[in-house]
N, C-alpha and C positions, 0 to 999 in steps of 0.2 A: 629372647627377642626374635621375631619374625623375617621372614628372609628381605619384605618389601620395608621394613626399617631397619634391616643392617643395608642394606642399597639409596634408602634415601636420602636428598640433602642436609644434611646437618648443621652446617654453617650455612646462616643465612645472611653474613654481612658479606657487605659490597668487595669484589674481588677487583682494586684500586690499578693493578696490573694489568688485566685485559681490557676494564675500561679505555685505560691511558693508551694502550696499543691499538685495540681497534677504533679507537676516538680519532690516534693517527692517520691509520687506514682509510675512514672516512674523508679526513680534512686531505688529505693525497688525492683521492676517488674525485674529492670536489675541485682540485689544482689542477688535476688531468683535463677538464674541460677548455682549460685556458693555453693548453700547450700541445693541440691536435696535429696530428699528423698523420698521413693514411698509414704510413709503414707501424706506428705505434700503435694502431686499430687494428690494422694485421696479426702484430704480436701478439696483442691480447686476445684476439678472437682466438688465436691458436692456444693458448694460453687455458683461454677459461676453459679450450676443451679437454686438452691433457688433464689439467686437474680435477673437473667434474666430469667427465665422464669417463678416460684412463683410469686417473684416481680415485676420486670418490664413488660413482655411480658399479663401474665393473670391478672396480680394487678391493675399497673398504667396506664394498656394503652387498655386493653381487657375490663374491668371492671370498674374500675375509671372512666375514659376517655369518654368512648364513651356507657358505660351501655349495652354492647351485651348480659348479663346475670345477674342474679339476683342471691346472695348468704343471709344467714344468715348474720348479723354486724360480728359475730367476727368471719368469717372467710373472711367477707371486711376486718378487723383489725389485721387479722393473713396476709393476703397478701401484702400490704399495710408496714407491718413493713418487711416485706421479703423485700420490693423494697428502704426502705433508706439503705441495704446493699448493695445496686449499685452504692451509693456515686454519685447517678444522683437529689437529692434535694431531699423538702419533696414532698407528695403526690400533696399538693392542688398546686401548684409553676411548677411542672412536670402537671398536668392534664391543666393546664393555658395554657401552654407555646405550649402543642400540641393540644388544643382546637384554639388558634390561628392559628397552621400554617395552622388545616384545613381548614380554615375559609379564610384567604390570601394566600392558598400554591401558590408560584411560583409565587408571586403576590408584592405589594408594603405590607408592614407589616408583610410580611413573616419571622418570626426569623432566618430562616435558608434554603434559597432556592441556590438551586449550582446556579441559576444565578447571584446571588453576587457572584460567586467565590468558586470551590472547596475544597479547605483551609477553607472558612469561613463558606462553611457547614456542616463541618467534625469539626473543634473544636473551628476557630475564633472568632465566635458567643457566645461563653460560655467565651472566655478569655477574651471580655471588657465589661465595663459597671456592670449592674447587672442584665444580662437576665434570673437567673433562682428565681428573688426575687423581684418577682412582688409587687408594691403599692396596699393597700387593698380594692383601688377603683376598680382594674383589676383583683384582686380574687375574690369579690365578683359579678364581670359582668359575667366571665367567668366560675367559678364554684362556682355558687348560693348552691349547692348541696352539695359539702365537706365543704362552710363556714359555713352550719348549724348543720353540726356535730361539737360534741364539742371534741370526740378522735382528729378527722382528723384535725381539728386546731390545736389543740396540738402537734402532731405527727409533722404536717407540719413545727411549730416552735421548736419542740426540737430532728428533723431527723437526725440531728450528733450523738445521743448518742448512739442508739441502734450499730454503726460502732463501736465508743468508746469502749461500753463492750465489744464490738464480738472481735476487738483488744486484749485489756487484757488478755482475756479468747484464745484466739490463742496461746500469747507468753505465759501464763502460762501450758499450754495442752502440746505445743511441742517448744516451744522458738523460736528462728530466722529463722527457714523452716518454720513453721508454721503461722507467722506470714507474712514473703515476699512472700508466696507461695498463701495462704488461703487470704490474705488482698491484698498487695500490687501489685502482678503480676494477680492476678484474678480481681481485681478491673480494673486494666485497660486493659485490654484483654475486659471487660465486656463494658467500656465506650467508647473503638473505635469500639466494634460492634453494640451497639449503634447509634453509628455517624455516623457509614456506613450508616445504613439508612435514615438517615436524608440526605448523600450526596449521594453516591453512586445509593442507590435506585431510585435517580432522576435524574440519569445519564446515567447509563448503565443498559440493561436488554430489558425485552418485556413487549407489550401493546396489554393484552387482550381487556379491557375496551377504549372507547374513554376518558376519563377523561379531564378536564379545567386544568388539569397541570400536572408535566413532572413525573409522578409516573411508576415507572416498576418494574417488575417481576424480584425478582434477585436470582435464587436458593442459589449462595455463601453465600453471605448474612442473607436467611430465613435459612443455616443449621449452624452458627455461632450467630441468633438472637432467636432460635427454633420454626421458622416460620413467625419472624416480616417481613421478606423481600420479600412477596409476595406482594410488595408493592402497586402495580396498583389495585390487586382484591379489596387490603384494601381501597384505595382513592374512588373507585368505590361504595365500600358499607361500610363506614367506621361503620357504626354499625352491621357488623356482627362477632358475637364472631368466623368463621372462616372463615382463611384468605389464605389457603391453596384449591383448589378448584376440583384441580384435582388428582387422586392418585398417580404422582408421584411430587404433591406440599408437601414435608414433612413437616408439621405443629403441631410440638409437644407443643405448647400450646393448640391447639386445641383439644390434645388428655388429656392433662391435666383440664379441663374443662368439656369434656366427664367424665373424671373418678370423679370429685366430682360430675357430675349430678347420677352418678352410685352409686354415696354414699348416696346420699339425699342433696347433701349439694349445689348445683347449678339449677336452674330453668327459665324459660322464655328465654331460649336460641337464640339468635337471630342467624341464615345463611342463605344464599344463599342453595336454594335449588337442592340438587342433579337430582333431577326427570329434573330441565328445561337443556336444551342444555347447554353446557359452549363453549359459542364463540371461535372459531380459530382466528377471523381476530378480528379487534377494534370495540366495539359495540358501539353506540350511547350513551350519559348516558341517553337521553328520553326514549330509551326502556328499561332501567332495573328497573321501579318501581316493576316490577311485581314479581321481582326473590328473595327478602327477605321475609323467610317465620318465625314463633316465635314458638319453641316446649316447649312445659311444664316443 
């Protein structure tokens, strides 16, 4: 059997559990409009940032994922726990799943390539089977690296709870705004901007880089992901921790990253260096060995 179907989804019937949860989700999302309040729009904004851009953007996919920089453990362990508030899995299950698709994007074993279908790369994909709860033969091929940590296994298997508390501690802070506003309606604002890039960004936009698959540049996207959506630069150099490349690619993870190198708390920074030209037209991917450079 080939590596792109021992990886691919298997079971294709409807996974009745995440339905029913983020079905929740959704109907919360939509009660939060009836129960406004600025301080509950506070929360959330604060909110959606820890977890997409702490967690998910610099955590599980900057730094987990693809290693473009080097932190301290516990502030791997403080980002890491920022990213199971995005109610997108645990760390090592997320770091699997997108270690895959770079590995098949746009390909046969691709968990989620718009060429199966729009719909099924935006949320299909997550609603059957068990795509984001990998066999631990396929954690440990894919991320050798978080199964030997003993937090990040842990974490991985008990990533519902940290939502759990933050729950509790919402409705008990400020009760039903608090809780639809800061959980429910920011949770999913945070999982279809997410998805957008898993679809969208393979859909619509621009192609700096010549890449082996359908990856583009999508401003909308990168200012609703805080910079995940410059998607093509990303496919193109996927280990560089920035993915914004030119100065009106806004890339606030990347500035996030900056500022703990500024604190001491981030090193061996991986990018694409400013000094070489950034292509107008589609570059080759043979001529970009050159252009990843590592700062201290």
């Amino acid at each position: 059997m080939s590596q792109s179907q021992d990886v691919k989804q298997q079971d294709q019937s409807i996974n009745w559990l995440v339905v029913v949860v983020f079905g929740l989700f959704h109907i919360g999302a939509v009660a939060s409009l009836f129960m406004f309040s600025w301080q509950a729009l506070i929360v959330a904004v604060i909110l959606y940032w820890i977890a997409g851009s702490l967690g998910i953007g610099m955590g599980y996919h900057r730094l987990l994922t693809h290693r473009g920089y080097k932190t301290p453990k516990p502030v791997e362990y403080f980002l890491s726990l920022c990213g199971t508030l995005a109610v997108e899995g645990g760390p090592a299950n997320w770091v699997v799943t997108h270690r895959i698709h770079h590995r098949f994007s746009d390909q046969e074993g691709d968990p989620h390539s718009p060429r199966d279908g729009g719909w099924w790369a935006h949320m299909g994909w997550i609603l059957v089977g068990r795509a984001q709860e990998h066999p631990p033969a396929v954690l440990h091929r894919y991320a050798p690296d978080l199964m030997r940590d003993r937090f990040q296994r842990a974490l991985n298997r008990f990533y519902i709870w940290p939502i759990v508390f933050l729950g509790l501690g919402l409705y008990a802070l400020g009760g039903w705004p608090f809780l639809t506003w800061g959980l429910c309606l920011r949770v999913v604002l945070g999982l279809h901007a997410t998805w957008l890039v898993n679809s969208a960004t393979h859909m619509w936009g621009s192609r700096r880089f010549a890449t082996r698959d359908d990856s583009r540049n999508n401003w909308w996207v990168a200012w609703l992901t805080f910079g995940e959506g410059w998607h093509n630069n990303h496919h193109a150099h996927p280990t560089s921790a920035r993915h914004g490349l030119a100065w009106y690619e806004i890339d606030m993870n990347w500035w996030g990253i900056r500022t703990l190198k500024w604190l001491g708390l981030a090193k061996s920074i991986r990018q694409v260096r400013l000094k070489d030209p950034i292509p107008s037209v589609s570059m080759p991917v043979e001529a970009q060995d050159n252009l990843l450079a590592e700062t201290p």
